[in-house]
C-alpha positions in Angstrom: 99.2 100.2 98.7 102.1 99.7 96.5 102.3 99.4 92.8 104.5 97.8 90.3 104.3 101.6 88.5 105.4 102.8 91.7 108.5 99.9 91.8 109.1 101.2 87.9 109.6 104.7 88.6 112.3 104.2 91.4 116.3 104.6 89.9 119.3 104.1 91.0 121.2 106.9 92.8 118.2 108.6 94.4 118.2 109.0 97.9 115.5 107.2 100.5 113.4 111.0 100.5 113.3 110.5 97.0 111.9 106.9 97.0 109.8 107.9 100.0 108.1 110.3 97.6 107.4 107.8 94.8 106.1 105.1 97.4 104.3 107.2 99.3 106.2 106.9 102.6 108.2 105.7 104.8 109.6 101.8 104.8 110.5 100.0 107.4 114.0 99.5 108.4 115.0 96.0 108.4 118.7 96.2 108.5 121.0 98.7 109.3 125.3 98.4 109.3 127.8 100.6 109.2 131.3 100.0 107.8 134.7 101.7 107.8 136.7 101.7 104.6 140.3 103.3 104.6 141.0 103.8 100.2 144.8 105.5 100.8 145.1 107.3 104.0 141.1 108.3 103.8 139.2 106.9 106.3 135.4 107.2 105.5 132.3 105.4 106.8 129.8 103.4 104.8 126.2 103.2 106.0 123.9 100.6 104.1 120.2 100.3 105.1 118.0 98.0 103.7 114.2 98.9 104.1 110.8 97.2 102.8 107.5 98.1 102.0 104.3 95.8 102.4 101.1 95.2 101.3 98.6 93.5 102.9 98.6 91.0 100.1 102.0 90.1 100.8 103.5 91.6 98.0 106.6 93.6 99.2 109.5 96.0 97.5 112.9 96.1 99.3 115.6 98.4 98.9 119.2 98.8 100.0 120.7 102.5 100.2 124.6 102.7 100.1 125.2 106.0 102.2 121.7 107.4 101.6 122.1 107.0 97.9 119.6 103.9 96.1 121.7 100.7 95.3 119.5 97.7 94.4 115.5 97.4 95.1 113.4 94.2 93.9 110.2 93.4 94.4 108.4 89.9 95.3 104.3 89.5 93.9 103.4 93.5 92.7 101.2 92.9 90.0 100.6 95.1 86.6 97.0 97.1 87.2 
């Protein structure tokens, strides 16, 4: 089960192991794209991922990693213990 203390102790810039650890494992990949950018003459690739985590209860916690590095995560119904 997931926990709002859980959701608090994620931060920006950590990678999905990272988050893994805090939420205690793996979430399920829900969407998954991959973009080329060219900045100058560099051509580089941008993978963003979004995965969730659910509880039975419905609550849920989403996150979206920007080339394996945390961008944005909200949660939807965690309650406070």
């Amino acid at each position: 089960m997931i926990t709002l203390k859980q959701f608090d102790e994620l931060e920006r810039d950590m990678s999905y192991e990272e988050a893994c650890e805090i939420l205690g494992g793996h979430g399920a990949l829900i969407s998954s794209e991959t973009a080329t950018i060219e900045p100058g003459l560099q051509i580089m690739s941008l993978l963003t991922e979004i995965y969730e985590w659910r509880n039975e209860d419905t609550s849920i916690i989403r996150l979206l990693f920007k080339s394996d590095r945390l961008n944005e995560f909200t949660q939807d119904g965690l309650l406070a213990p």
